[in-house]
C-alpha atoms as a printed R data frame, in Angstrom:
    type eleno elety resid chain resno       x      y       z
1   ATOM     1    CA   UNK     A     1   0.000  0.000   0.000
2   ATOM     2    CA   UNK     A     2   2.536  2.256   0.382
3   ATOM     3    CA   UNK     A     3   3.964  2.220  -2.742
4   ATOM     4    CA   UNK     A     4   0.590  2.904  -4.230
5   ATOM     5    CA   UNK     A     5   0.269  5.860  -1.778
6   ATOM     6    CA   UNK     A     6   3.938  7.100  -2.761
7   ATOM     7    CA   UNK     A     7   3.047  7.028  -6.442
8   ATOM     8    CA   UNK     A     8  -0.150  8.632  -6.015
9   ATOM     9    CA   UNK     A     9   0.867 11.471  -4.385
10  ATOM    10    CA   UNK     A    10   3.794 12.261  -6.486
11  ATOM    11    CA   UNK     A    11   1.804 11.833  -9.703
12  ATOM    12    CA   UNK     A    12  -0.771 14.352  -7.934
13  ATOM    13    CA   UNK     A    13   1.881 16.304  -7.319
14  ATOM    14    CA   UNK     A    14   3.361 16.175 -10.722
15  ATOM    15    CA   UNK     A    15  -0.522 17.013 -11.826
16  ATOM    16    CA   UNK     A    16  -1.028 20.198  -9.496
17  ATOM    17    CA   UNK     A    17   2.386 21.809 -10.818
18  ATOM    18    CA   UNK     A    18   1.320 21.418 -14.346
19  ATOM    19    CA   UNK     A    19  -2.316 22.991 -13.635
20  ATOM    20    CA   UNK     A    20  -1.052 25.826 -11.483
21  ATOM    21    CA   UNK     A    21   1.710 26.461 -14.455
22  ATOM    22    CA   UNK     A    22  -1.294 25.923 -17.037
23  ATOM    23    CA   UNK     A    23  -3.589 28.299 -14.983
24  ATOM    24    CA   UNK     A    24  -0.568 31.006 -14.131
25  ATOM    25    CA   UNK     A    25  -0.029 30.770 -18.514
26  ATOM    26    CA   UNK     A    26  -2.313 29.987 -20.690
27  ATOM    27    CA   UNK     A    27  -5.498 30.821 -18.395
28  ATOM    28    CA   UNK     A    28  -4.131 33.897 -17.301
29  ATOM    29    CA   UNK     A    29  -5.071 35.521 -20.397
30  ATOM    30    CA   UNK     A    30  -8.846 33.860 -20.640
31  ATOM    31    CA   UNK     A    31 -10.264 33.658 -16.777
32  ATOM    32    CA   UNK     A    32 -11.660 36.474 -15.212
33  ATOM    33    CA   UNK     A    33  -9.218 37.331 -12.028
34  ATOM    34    CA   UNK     A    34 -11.786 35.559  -9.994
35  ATOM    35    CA   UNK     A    35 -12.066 32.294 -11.785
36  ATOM    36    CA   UNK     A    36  -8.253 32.650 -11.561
37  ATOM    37    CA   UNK     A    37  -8.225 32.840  -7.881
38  ATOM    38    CA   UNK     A    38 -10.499 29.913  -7.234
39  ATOM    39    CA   UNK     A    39  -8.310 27.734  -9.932
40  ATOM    40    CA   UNK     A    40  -4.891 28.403  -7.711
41  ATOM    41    CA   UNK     A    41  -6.882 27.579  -4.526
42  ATOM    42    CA   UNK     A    42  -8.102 24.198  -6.547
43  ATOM    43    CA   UNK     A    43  -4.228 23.978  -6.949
44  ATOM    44    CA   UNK     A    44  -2.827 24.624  -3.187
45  ATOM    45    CA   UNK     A    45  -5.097 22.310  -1.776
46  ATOM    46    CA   UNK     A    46  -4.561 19.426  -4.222
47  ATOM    47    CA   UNK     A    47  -0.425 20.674  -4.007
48  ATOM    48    CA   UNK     A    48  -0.972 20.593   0.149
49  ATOM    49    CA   UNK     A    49  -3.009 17.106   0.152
50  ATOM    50    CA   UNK     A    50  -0.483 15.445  -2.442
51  ATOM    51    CA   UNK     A    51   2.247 16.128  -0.445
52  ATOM    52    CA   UNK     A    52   0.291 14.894   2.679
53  ATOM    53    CA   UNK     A    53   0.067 11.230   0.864
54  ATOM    54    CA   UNK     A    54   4.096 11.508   0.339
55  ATOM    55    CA   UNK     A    55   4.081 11.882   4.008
56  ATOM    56    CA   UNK     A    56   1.601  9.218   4.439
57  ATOM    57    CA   UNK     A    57   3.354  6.808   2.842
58  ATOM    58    CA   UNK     A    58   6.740  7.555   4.389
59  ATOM    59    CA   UNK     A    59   5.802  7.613   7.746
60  ATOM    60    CA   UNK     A    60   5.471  4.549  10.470
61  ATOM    61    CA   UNK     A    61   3.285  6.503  12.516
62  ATOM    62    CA   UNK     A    62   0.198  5.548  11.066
63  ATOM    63    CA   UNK     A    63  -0.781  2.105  10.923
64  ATOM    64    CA   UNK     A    64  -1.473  0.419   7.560
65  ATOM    65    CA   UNK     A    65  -5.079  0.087   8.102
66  ATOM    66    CA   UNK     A    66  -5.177  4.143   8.737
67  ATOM    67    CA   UNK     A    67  -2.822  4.696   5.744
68  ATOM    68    CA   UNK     A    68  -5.590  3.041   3.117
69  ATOM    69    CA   UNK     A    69  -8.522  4.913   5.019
70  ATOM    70    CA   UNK     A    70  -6.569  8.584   4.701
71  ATOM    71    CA   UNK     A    71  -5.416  7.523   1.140
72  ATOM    72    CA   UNK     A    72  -8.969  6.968  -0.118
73  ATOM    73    CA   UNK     A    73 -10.772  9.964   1.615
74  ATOM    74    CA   UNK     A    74  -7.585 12.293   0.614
75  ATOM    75    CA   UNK     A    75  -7.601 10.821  -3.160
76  ATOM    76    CA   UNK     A    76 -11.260 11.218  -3.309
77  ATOM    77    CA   UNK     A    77 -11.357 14.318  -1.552
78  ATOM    78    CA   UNK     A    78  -9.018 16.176  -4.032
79  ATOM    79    CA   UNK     A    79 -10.724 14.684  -6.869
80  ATOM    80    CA   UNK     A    80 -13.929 16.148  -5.821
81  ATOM    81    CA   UNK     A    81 -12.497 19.376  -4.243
82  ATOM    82    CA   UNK     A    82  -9.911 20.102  -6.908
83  ATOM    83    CA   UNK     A    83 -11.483 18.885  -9.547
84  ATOM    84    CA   UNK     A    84 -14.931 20.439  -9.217
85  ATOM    85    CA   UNK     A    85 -12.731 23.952  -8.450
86  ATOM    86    CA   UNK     A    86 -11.543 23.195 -11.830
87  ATOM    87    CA   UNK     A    87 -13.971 22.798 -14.192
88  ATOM    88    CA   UNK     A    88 -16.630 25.267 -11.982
89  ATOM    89    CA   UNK     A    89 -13.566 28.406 -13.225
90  ATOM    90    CA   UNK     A    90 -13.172 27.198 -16.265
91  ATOM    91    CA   UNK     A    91 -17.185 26.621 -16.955
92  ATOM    92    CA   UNK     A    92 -16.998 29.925 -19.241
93  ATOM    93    CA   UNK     A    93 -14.315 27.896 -21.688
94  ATOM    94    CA   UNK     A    94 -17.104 24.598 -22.344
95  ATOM    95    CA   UNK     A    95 -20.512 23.914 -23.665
96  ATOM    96    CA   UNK     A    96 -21.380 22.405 -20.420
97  ATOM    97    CA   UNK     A    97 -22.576 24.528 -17.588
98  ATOM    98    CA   UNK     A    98 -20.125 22.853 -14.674
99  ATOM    99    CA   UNK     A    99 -22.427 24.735 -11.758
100 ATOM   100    CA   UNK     A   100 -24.257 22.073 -11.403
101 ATOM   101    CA   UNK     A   101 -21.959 20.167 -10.055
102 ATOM   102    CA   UNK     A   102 -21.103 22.670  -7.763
103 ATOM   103    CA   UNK     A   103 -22.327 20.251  -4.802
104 ATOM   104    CA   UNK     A   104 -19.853 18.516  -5.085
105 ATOM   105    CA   UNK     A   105 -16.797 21.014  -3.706
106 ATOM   106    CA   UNK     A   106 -17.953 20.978  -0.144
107 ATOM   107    CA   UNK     A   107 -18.540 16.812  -0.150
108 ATOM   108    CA   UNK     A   108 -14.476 16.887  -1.465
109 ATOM   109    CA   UNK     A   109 -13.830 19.385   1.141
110 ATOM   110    CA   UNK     A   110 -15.657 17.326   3.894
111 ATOM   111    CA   UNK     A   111 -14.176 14.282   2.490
112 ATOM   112    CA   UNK     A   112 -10.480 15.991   3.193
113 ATOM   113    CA   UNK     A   113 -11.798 17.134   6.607
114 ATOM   114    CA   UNK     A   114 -12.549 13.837   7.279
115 ATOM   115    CA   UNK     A   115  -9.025 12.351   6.420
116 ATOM   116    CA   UNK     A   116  -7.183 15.070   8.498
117 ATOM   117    CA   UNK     A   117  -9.663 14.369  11.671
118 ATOM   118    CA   UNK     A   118  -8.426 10.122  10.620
119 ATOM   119    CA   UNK     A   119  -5.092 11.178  11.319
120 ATOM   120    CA   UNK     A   120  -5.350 13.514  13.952
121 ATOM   121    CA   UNK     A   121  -7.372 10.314  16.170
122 ATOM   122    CA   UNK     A   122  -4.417  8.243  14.825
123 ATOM   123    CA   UNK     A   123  -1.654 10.343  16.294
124 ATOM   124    CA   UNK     A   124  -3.709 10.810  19.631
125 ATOM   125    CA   UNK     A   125  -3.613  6.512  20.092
126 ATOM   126    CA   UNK     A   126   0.403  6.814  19.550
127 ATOM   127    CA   UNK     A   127   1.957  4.613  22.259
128 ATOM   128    CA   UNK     A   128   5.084  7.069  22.654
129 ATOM   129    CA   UNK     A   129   5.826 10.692  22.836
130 ATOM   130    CA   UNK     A   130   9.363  9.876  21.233
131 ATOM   131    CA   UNK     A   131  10.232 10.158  17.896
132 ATOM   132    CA   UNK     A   132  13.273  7.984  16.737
């Protein structure tokens, strides 16, 4: 599992540099300043929760069982946060009218919650203040 984890979050993290470099370039010059805004925070948070699964699957602090559960609500929370972000600033560019997925951003965003709150009971059942 935590080789899956590893390559997941460094192909996320390959993904959010190429968006935030696609937004800062070639969207720059077609998205309103706010659409821009929202598309870098769609970035940061899938940048900060990519790096979180590098961490994830590095660590031995979290038990293997707690590693899949964060993996899954972090993957599925950045595809649902990010990704709605996404295509809800760039809904001007399509045929499709994205806002009605809108819903969808705060279930990603709750989903993310969700896998910080997994780690956070995690690091509260550690048997030792010591790190070594």
């Amino acid at each position: 599992m935590r080789k899956k984890i590893l390559i997941t979050g460094a192909i996320l993290g390959c993904l959010a540099v190429i968006l935030g470099a696609f937004g800062a370039h070639a969207l720059k010059k077609i998205l309103t300043v706010d659409q821009l805004s929202s598309f870098e925070t769609g970035v940061r948070y899938h940048m900060y929760h990519a790096l979180l699964l590098l961490f994830i699957g590095t660590t031995a602090f979290i038990s293997p069982k707690m590693q899949k559960l964060v993996y899954v609500f972090m993957l599925w929370g950045i595809l649902l946060f990010s990704g709605s972000i996404y295509l809800l600033a760039t809904n001007d560019m399509t045929a499709f009218n994205f806002k009605v997925i809108g819903f969808i951003t705060p279930i990603g965003g709750t989903l993310l919650i969700i896998g910080w709150i997994i780690l956070i009971v995690n690091f509260f059942k550690l048997k030792t203040d010591k790190i070594s």
